[in-house]
Structures are given as structure tokens and as C-alpha cells.
DOMI-242603 format. One record per residue: x, y, z of N, C-alpha, C, O in turn. Coordinates in steps of 0.2 Angstrom, whole numbers, plus 5000, padded with zeros to 4 digits. Example, Ala and Ser with C-alpha at 12.3 -4.5 7.8 and 13.67 -1.06 7.14 Angstrom:
REM residues 2
506649725039506249785039506649845039507149835042 506449895035506849955036506450005039506750065040 
END
This chain:
REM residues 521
480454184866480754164860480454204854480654214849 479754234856479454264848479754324849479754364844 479854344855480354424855480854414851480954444845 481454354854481854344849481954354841482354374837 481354314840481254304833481054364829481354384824 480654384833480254464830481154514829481354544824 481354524834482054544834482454544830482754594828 482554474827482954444823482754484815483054524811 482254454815481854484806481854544806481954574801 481754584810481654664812482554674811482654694805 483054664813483654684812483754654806484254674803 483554614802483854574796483554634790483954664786 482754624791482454684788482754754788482854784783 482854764793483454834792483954834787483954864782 484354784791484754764788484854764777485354784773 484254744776484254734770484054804766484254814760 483554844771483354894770483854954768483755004764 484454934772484755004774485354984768485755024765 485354914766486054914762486254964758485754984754 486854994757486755054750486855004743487054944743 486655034739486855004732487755004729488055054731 487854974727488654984725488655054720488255084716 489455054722489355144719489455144710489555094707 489455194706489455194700490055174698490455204702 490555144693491055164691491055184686490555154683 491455224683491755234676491855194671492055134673 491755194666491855134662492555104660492755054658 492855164662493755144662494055104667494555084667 493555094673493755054681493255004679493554944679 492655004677492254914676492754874671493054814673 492954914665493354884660494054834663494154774662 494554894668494854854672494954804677495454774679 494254814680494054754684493854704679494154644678 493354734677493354654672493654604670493554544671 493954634666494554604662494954554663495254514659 495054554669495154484673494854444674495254404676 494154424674493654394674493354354667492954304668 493754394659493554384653494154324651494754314653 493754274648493954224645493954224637493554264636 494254204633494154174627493854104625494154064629 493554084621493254024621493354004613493054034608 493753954612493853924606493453844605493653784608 493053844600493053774599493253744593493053774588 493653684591493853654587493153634581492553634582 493553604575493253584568493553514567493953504572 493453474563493753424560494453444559494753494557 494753394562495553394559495953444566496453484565 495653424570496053494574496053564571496353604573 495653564567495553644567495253704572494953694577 495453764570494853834574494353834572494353844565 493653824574493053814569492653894573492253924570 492753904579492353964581492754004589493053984594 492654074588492954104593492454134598491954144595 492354144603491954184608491954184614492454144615 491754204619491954234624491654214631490954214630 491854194638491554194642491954224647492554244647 491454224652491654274659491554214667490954184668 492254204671492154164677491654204681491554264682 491254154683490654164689490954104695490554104700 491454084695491654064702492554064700492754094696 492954024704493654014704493753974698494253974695 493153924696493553874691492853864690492653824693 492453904687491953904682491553974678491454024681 491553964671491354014667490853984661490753924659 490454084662489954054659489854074652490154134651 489654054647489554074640489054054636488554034640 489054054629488354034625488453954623489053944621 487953914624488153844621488353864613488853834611 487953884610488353884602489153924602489453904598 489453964605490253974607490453904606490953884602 490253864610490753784613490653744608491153704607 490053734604489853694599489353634602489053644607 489353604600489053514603489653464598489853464592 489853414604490453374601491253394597491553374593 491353464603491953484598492353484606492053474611 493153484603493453524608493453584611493053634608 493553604617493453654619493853694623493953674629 494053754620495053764621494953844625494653884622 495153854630495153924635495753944636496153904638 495754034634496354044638496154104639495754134635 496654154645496354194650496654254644497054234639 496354334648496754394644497554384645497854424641 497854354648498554344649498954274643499554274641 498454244643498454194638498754134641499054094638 498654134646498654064649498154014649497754024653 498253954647497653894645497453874649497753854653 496853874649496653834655496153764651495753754646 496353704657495953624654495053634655494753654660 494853624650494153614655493953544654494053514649 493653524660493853454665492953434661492853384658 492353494661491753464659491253514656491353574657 490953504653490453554651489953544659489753494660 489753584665489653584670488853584670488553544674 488553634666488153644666487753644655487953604651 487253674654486953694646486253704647485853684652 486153734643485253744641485253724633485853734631 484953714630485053714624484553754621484553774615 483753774625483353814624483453894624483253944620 483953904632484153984631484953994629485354034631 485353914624485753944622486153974626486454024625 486253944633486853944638487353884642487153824644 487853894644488353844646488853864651489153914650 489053824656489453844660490153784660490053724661 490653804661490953764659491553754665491753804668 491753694668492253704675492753674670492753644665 493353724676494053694672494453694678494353714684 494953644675495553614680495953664683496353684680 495753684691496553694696496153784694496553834693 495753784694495253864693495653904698495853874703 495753964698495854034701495654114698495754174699 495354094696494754144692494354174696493954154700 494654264695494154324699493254324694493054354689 492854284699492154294695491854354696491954404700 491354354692490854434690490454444696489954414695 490454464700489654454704489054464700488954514697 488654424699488154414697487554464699487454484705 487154494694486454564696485954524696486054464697 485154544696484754524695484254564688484154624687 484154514686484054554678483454594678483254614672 482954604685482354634684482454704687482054754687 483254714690483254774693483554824687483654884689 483854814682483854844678483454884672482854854671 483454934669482754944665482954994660483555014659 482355014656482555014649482755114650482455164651 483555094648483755154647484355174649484655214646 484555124655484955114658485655104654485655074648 486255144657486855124652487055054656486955044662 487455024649487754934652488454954647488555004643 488854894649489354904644489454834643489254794647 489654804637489954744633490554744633490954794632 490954684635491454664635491754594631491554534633 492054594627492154534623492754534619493254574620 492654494614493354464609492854494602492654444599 492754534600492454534591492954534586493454574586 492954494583493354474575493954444578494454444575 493954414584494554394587495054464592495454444596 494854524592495254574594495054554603494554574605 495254524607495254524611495054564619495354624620 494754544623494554604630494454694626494654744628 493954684622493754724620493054744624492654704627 493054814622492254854626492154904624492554954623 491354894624491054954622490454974626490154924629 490255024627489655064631488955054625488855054619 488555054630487955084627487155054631487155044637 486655054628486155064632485455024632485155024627 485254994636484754944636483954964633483454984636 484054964626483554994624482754944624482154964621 482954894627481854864629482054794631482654784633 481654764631481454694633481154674627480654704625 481454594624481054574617481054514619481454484622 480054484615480054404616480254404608480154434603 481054324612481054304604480954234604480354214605 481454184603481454124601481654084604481454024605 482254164610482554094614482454124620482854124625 481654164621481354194627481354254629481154294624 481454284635481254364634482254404634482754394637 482054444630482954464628483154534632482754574632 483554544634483654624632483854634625484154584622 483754674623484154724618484654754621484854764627 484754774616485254824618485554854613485654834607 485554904614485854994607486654974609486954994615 487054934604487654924605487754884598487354854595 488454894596488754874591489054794593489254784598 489054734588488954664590489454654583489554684577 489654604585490454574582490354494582489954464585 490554454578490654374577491254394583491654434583 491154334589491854354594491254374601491254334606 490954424600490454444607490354404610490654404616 490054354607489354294610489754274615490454274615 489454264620489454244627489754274633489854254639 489954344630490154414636489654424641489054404642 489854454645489554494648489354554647489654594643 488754574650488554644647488454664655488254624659 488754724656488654744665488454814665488454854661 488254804672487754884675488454924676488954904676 488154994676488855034680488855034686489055094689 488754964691488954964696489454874695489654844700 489654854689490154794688489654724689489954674690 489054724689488654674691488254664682488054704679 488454584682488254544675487654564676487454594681 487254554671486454574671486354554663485854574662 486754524659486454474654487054454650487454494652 487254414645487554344643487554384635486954394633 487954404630487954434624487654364619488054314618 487054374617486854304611486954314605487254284602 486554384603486454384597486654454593486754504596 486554454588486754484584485954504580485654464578 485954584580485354574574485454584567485854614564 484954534564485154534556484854614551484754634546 484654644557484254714553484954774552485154804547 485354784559485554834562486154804566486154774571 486854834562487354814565487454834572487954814576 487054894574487254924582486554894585486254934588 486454834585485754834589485954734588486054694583 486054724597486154654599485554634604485154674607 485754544606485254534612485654484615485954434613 485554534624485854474628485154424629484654434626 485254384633485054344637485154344645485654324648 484454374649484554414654484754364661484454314663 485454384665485854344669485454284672485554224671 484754314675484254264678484154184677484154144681 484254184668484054134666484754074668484754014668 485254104669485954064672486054014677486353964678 485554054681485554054689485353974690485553924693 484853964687484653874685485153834684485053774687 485453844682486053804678486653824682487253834679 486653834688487353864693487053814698487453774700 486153804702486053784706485953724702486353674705 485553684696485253614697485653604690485353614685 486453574690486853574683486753504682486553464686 486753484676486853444672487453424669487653434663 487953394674488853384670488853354665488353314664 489253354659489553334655490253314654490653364652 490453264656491353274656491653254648491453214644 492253304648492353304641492453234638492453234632 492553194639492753164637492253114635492353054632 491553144639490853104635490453164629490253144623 490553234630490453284626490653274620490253274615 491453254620491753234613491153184609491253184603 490653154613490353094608489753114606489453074603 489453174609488753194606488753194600489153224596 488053164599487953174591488253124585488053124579 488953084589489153034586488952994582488652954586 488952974575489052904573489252834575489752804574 488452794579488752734579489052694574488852674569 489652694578490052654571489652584569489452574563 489552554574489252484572488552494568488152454566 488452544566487752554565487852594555487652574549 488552654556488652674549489352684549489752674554 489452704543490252714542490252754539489852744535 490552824538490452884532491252874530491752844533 491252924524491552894519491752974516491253004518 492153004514492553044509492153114512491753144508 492253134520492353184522491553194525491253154528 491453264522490753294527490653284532491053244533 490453294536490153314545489553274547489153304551 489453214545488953164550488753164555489253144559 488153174559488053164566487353144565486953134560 487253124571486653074574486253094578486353064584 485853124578485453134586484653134586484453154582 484253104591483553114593483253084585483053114580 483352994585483352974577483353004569483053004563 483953044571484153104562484653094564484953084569 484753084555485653084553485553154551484953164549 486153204552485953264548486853274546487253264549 486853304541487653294535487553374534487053404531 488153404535488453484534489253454530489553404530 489353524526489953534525490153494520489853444519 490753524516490853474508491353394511491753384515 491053374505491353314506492053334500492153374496 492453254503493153244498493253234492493753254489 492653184489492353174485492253224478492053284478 492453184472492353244468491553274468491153234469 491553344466490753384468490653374475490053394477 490853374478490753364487490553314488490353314494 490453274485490253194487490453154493490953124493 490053164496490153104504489753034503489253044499 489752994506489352934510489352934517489652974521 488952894518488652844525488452794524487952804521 488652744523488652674521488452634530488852624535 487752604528487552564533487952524534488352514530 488052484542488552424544488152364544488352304547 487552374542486952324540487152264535487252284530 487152194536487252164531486852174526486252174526 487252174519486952174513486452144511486452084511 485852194509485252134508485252104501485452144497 485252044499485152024494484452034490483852034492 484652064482484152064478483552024476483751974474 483052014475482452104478482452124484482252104489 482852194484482752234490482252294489481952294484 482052354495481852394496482152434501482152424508 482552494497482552544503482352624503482152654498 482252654508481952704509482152764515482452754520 482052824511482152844519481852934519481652954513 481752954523481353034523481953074525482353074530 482053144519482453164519482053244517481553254513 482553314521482453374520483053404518483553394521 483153454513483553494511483753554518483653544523 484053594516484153664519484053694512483853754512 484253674506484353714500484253684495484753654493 483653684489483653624485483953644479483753624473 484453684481485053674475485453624476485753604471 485553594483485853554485485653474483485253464479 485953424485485853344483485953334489486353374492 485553274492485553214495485253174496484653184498 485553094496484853044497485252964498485752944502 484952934493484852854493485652844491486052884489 485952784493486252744492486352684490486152644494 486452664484486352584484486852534480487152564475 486852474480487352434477487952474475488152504470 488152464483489052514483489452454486489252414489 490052474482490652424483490952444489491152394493 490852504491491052524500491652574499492052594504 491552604490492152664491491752704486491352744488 491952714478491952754472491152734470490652764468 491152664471490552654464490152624469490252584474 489452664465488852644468488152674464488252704458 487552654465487052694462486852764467487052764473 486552804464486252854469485552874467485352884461 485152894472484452894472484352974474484652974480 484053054472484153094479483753134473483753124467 483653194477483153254475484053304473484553314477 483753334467484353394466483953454462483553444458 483953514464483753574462482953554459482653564454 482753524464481853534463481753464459481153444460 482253414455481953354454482353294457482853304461 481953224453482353194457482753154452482653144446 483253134454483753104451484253034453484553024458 484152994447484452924448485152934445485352984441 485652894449486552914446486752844446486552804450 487352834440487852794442488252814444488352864442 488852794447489452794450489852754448489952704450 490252774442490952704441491552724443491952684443 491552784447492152794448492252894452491852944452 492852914453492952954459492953014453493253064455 492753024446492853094443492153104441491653084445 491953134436491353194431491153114427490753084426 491953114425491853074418491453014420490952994417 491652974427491252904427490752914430490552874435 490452974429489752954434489152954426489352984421 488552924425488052944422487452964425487252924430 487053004424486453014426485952964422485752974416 485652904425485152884421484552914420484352934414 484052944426483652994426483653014428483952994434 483453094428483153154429482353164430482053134425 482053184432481353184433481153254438481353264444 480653304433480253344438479653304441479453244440 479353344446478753284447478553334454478853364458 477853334453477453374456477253314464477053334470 477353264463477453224472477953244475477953224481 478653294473478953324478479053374480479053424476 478953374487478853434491479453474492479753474497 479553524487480053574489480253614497479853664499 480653584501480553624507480553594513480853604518 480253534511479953484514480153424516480553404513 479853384522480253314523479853264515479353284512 480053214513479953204507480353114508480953104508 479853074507480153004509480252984501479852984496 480952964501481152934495481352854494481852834498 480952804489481352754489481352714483481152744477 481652654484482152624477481952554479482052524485 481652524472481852444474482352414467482352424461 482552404471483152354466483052294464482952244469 482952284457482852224455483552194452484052224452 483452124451484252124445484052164437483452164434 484452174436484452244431483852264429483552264424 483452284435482852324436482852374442482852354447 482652474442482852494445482052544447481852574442 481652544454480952564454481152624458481452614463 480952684456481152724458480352764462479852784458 480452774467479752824471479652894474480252924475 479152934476479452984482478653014483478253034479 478652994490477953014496477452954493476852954493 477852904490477352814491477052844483476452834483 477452884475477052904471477752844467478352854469 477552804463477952774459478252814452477852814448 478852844452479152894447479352844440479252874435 479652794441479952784434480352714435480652704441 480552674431480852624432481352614427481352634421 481852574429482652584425482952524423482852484427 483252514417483552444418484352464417484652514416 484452414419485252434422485652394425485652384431 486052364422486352294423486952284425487252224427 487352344425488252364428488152354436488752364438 487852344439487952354447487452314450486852324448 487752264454487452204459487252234464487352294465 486952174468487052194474487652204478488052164479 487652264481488252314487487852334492487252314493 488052364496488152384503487552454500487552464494 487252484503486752514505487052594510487552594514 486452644510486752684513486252764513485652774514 486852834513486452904512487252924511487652904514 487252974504487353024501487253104499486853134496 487853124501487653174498488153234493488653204492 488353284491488653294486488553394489488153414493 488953434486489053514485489253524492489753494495 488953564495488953624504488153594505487853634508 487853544503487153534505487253524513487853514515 486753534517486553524524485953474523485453504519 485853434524485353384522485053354531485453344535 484453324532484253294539483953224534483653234528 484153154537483853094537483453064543483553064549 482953034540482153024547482452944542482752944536 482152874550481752834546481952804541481552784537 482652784540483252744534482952664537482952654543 482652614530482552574533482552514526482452544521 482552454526482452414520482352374523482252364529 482152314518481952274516481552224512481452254507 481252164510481252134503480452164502480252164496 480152194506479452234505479552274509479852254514 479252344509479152394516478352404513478052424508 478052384518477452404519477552504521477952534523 476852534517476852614517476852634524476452604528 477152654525476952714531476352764530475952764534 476152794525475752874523474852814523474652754521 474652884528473952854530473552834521473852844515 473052804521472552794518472452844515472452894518 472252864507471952924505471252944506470952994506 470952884508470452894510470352924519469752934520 470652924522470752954529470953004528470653054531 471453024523471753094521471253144521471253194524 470753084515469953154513469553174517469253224515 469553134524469053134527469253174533468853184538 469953194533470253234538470253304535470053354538 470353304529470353354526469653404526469653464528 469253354524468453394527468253394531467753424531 468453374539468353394544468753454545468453504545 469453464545469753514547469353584544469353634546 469153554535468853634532468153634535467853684533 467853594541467153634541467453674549467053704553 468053664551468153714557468153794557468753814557 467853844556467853904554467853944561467653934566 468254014559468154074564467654084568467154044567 467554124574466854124575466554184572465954204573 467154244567466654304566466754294558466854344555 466754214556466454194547466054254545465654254548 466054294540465454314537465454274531465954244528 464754284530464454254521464754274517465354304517 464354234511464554244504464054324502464254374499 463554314504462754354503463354434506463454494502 463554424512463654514513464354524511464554584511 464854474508465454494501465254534495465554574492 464454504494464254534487463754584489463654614485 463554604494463154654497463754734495463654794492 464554694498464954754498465454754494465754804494 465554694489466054714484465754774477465954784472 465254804480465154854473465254904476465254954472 465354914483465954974485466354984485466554964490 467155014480467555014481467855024488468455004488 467655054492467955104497467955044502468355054506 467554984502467554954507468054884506468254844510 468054894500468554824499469154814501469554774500 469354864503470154854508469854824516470254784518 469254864519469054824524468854764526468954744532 468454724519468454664520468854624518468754574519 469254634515470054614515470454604520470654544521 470554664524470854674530470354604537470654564541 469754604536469354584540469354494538469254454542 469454484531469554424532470354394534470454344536 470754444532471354394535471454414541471954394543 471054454547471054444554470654374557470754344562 470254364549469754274551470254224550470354174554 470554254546471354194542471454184549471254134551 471854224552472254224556472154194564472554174567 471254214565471154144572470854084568470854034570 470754104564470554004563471353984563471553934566 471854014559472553964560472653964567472853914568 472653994573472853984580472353934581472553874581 471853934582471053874583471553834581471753804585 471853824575471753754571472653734573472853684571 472953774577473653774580473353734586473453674587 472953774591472753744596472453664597472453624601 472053664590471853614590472253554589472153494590 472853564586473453524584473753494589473853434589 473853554593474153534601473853504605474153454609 473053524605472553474610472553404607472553364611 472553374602472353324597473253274599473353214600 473753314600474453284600474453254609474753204610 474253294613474053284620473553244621473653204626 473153244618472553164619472853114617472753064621 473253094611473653054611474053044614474052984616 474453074616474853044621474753024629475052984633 473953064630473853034636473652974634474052924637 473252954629472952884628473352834627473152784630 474252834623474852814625474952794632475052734635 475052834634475152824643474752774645474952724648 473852784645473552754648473552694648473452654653 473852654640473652594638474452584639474552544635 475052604643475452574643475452574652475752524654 475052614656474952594664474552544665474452524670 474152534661473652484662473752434662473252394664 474652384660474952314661475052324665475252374668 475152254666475552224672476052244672476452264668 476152254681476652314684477352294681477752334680 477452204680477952184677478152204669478752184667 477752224667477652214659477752314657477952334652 477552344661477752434660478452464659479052464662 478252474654479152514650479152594653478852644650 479552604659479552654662479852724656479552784656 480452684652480752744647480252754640480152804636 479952704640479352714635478852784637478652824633 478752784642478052824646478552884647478152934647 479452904649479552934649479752984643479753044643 479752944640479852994630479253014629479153064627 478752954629477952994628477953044629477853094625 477953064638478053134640478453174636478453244637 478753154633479453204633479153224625479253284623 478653184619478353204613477753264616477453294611 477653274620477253314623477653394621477453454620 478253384620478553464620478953434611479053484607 479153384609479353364603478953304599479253254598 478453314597478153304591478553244589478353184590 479153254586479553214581479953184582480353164578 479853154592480353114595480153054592479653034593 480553014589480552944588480852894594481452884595 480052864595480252824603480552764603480752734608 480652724593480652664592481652674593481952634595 481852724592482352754591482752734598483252694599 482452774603482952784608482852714611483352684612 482352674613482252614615482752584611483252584614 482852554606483352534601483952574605484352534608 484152634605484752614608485052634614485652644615 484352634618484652604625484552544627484552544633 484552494623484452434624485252394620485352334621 485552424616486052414612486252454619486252414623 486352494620486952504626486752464633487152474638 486352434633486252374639486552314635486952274639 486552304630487152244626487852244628488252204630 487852304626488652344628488952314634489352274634 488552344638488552344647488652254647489152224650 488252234646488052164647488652134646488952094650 488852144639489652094635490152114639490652074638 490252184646490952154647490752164656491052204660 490152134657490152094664490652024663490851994658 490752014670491051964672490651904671490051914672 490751854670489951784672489951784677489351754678 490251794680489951784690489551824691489251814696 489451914686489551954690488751954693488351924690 488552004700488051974703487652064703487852114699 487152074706486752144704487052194709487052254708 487452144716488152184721488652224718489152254721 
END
């Protein structure tokens, strides 16, 4: 038997030993092989529209692979071959969302796939060629050359010495023996002939341990619970990981959209609130309050660096008034920035990061419906939308503030120098570039120490969470609680009050259309 065996591995070893490599081809014969293998990838906008074009390549008979930003999140998602025949796709198959990849199966597949390379036998210098759709021109290809390996953002890249198009993204890039060897992602913002795949390897994950998506659950990511909001006069609402976040102009004269809670109306004295970040603070967006549920409402929201109270009488220039305008050094340009409003009867208290700004009388608008706004091309994210006839503060103690504050400042480098050898050496000219230079290499490890120390301090937490959630009774342990804990281990700013909330509103769901008989069989 171990003769056998030894035999066996001895012949297989040969075997693998002796294989030749595939021969060179031509860039005129890859191009024609391939080409058969290139897809187009269209995904849809609002309204049935074309919102983006780009390209994938089959890797079996009825699966291809491309960039997740090609396909979108929650859009349609439309293929058709160089021949231009359509093909369905049945699921999003696989995704990463970290290296920005997606594989997609489609109905009744007969697709010649790529043979797949492996991305470490490749190296820097090597000719590759690109194959794709740029600006829409379709089964287009260009030659050129693997000029390094780069850490970015969305891990280690090839570069590549090649000219990159809107339309690329999600080609294949191949050896000159027709074998993938990375995924076209990116484009550089320096240098129009200089792009980056994402090298095949990282694929390979997402072929063997997929995560399906069927379209027809795809279409709902990111969705608006309707029971939860209503949006109103256009823009791009979605919901994900406790944020609302709002792109694209609304219908609304100035771009004006709503999201109007499905919350019953609180009765006056209320309080509402919610934490909100710009992408642009030329842009607006914010508060909502005493809306009739269409034109007229008040509005609360940060606009080009202040904050501003609005009325709303109606859908033009003319019927809106600004009651106030206000600069104000408690807002954080850039920044997440919690804004809130208590409504009185014709009394209006206006706040932002728990600093009270100013108060308003104002007696045209009752109690309405409540919500978030926003107005131009603003891109805006909402944390944390919540009322009531009081909100206790969320923002720690200023005295905790202080006392974290001076802890943090007595953390220092370990190659601190004095005050004593500053003034030793500032009467040297010659030397004041070096201790210059010498202090912002100190700058720069105490910020990773105090980086490191952030992460170790967020990790302690969260163990301490865990522990004091295993330590109940085996009956009484929230398994999805301990599993998002884990999961703020890599996301800081998951809100776990969030997904509990609603997965437990989708166990209501579930519940309201059992049978009453029905049994746990």
C-alpha cells in the first residue's frame, strides 16, 4: 500500500511538475477569445431609468463576475452579451462590499467563462490587457502593463499602466496566456493612464462560500420602512445599519424633499431631535416639524455653516420665510452635529450638540406630523431621529469631558523632548528645521498610540458587554445582541438598539400571518 501511495504522489508530482504553461497569444487572438466571455452590466435609477454602465466577464455558464458598485445596491440589474442578447439575472450570487466585488447568476446560462489565473504568479512588468465597455463603446481593449502592487483602501491592488474609462469597472484584466488575473476597479484621480484592478484571488472566496441574494430581495436593500417613514417630493431615501441617508434633488421647489415619520403625532410640548452630517455644507438638511403631510411645515437644519429655522406656507420662494439665521460656534462643520427643536404653542426652542441657540414665537403652525428634510443636491446621513415630551441628553457630563481630556493629554511619545532643550536649540537657525521635523515624527506616534489606544479601549468594551450578557441565565441570553457586539468590534457605529428593533418588527410580521393553529412543525 505505501509503494502504491508513494507511486501515486510521485506520478501526480511529475505530473504537475512537467505541466507546460499555456502558450503566449497575440493580443489580436486574447481579444477574440474573450469577447465572448464580456458582458455589459447596466444598472437602473429612479423611474426606470440608466443610472450606470460597466462591465463583467462569465466565470462559469450562467455566472459573471463584476464590481459591486457596477450593479448598485437596490437597483435593477440589466445584462446583455456582445451580441446583445439579454440575459435575466435570477440573484446577486455572491458580493463583498469590502473588495467591491459581485458575482451575479443568470437564467438558462450558456456563457464561455475566463479561466481564472492566480494573482501571485503574475509580476511587476508583465504585459496584461483590459477588456471592457468605456463611455459605453463596447468589447473594447487595450494593452498595457502591470506597473506594482498598491495598499489601498480596498486592500492590495495591482496597478496597472493603462488608460481607464467610466464603462471599465468590472473587466477583466488578462496575462498573455487569456487567464483573469484581476477585476478593473478603479480609476486614478492623479493620471488618466494609470488604474487598479483588484487581484482575481480575492474572487475566489465568493465562488466557493457565496452569499445569495435573489433579486427580488436585492430590490429591497436599503429600503424605507414604509411603516416607519413616507418620503415626499422626490430624492433618493434609503435606510441602512440605523442611517437614513438622502442623495439627489428633490421635486420640491430648491430641491426640497421630506421623510415624514409614520409615528403618531405628538401633541404639543414636544421634543425632537436627530444627529445629522453634511457631505457639503453648502448644502441643507434637518428637522421637520408641524407638517400638514405635504407643502407646509416648519424646518430646523444647518445651511452653509449656520443654522436655520424656516417656515413653509406653501410649494414656491414666495411662501417660505426664514425666521432665523444664526452663526454659532457649537456647530461642527464636517461633522456629525445633533440638532434639536422643542415646540411649544407659539413658542419655538431651537438647539445644536445640547448648546440652546435661540427661541422663536410663532403662532401660524399647530401641531403636524414630524420628520427630516432636505433641500439643493445635498447628500446628507441621519443617526438617532427620536422625540418626545422630554429627551434626556445623550452628550457625557462636561465634567467627564475634562477629566478624559487630561487624561488623554498626559499620554506622550516615548521620544518627548523638553521645553529646557527647545530653548537650548532655537538660537540655532540651522537646527530649527530638525526639530521641527523631529517633532512631527513625535506628533505622529503618539497619534497611532492614541489610535491604538482607541481600539484597545473599544475592545474592552465590548468584551465587558459580552461578559455581562453570558453571565444570565441561559434562558434570558440575547444570542443577536452578543452577535452585533461582536460585529462593533469592526464597526464602532453599529447601532444595536437598531437592528434588535427590527428584527423583532419582522418576527411581528412573521407572527400576524401564521395560521392560529399553526405549530413550531
Amino acid at each position: 500500500m505505501r509503494l502504491i501511495t508513494a507511486i501515486f504522489f510521485t506520478g501526480l508530482a511529475f505530473s504537475t511538475i512537467s505541466q507546460t504553461p499555456p502558450a503566449v497569444k497575440s493580443v489580436k487572438a486574447l481579444t477574440a477569445e474573450a469577447k465572448q466571455s464580456l458582458v455589459t452590466v447596466i444598472h437602473g435609477g429612479r423611474g426606470n431609468t440608466q443610472e450606470g454602465t460597466g462591465t463583467g466577464f462569465a466565470i462559469s455558464r450562467d455566472m459573471i463576475a463584476t464590481c459591486l458598485h457596477v450593479i448598485g445596491e437596490a437597483r435593477p440589474i440589466h445584462v446583455r452579451t456582445a451580441k446583445g442578447e439579454k440575459l435575466e439575472v435570477l440573484s446577486v450570487y455572491s458580493s463583498d462590499r469590502k473588495r467591491d466585488l459581485a458575482i451575479l447568476k443568470i437564467k438558462n446560462g450558456d456563457l464561455k467563462p475566463l479561466p481564472l489565473g492566480s494573482s501571485n504568479t503574475i509580476t511587476q512588468g508583465d504585459l496584461i490587457i483590459a477588456l471592457g465597455n468605456p463611455m459605453g463603446l463596447t468589447s473594447s481593449v487595450v494593452q498595457g502593463v502591470l506597473s506594482a502592487r498598491r495598499e489601498m483602501e480596498l486592500g492590495t491592488m495591482l496597478q496597472l499602466a493603462i488608460p481607464v474609462e467610466p464603462g471599465n469597472s468590472g473587466g477583466p484584466i488578462l496575462d498573455r496566456q487569456g487567464r483573469v488575473q484581476g477585476i478593473m476597479t478603479l480609476k486614478s484621480t492623479v493620471t488618466a493612464n494609470l488604474g487598479f484592478a483588484m487581484p482575481i484571488d480575492a474572487l475566489k472566496p465568493l465562488i466557493n462560500k457565496p452569499n445569495p441574494v435573489p433579486m427580488h430581495r436585492w430590490l429591497t436593500i436599503g429600503a424605507l420602512n414604509d411603516k416607519q417613514w413616507q418620503p415626499l417630493m422626490g430624492a433618493e431615501w434609503k435606510q441602512r445599519a440605523g442611517r437614513i441617508t438622502v442623495n439627489g434633488i428633490g421635486s420640491g421647489f430648491g430641491g426640497r424633499s421630506l421623510c415624514l415619520s409614520q409615528s403618531t403625532t405628538p401633541p404639543m410640548p414636544y421634543e425632537l431631535e436627530v444627529m445629522v452630517k453634511l457631505d457639503d455644507e453648502s448644502g441643507a438638511a434637518g428637522l421637520v416639524f408641524g407638517s400638514d403631510g405635504g407643502q407646509i411645515h416648519y424646518g430646523f437644519y444647518p445651511t452653509a455653516g449656520k443654522l436655520r429655522l424656516t417656515r413653509f406656507n406653501g410649494p414656491t420662494v414666495l411662501n417660505w420665510s426664514i425666521l432665523k439665521d444664526l452663526d454659532t460656534p457649537h456647530y461642527k462643520k464636517g461633522e456629525w452635529n445633533t440638532i434639536k427643536v422643542r415646540h411649544e404653542l407659539g413658542l419655538i426652542h431651537c438647539f445644536v450638540n445640547d448648546k440652546k441657540l435661540f427661541s422663536f414665537e410663532d403662532n401660524n403652525l399647530g401641531s403636524g406630523r414630524i420628520g427630516l428634510t432636505k433641500f439643493r443636491n445635498t447628500k446628507a446621513e441621519f443617526r438617532k431621529f427620536r422625540h418626545g415630551k422630554i429627551l434626556p441628553t445623550t452628550s457625557p457630563p462636561a465634567e467627564l469631558l475634562a477629566r478624559l481630556d487630561k487624561m488623554v493629554a498626559l499620554i506622550k511619545p516615548k521620544d518627548e523632548f523638553s521645553i529646557e532643550e527647545i530653548d537650548s536649540l532655537k538660537l540655532n537657525p540651522a537646527l530649527n528645521q530638525v526639530i521641527l521635523l523631529k517633532r512631527a515624527k513625535s506628533l505622529e506616534i503618539q497619534a497611532k498610540q492614541l489610535r491604538n489606544l482607541a481600539e484597545t479601549v473599544q475592545q474592552i468594551s465590548v468584551q465587558d458587554e459580552l461578559a455581562k450578557e453570558m453571565k444570565q441565565p441561559e434562558q434570558d441570553i440575547n444570542l443577536l445582541r452578543a452577535a452585533l457586539l461582536i460585529a462593533r468590534l469592526d464597526n464602532s457605529e453599529i447601532e444595536i438598539d437598531h437592528y434588535l428593533n427590527a428584527v423583532e418588527d419582522m418576527a411581528k410580521n412573521i407572527r400576524s400571518e401564521l395560521k392560529s393553529d399553526a405549530s413550531e412543525r
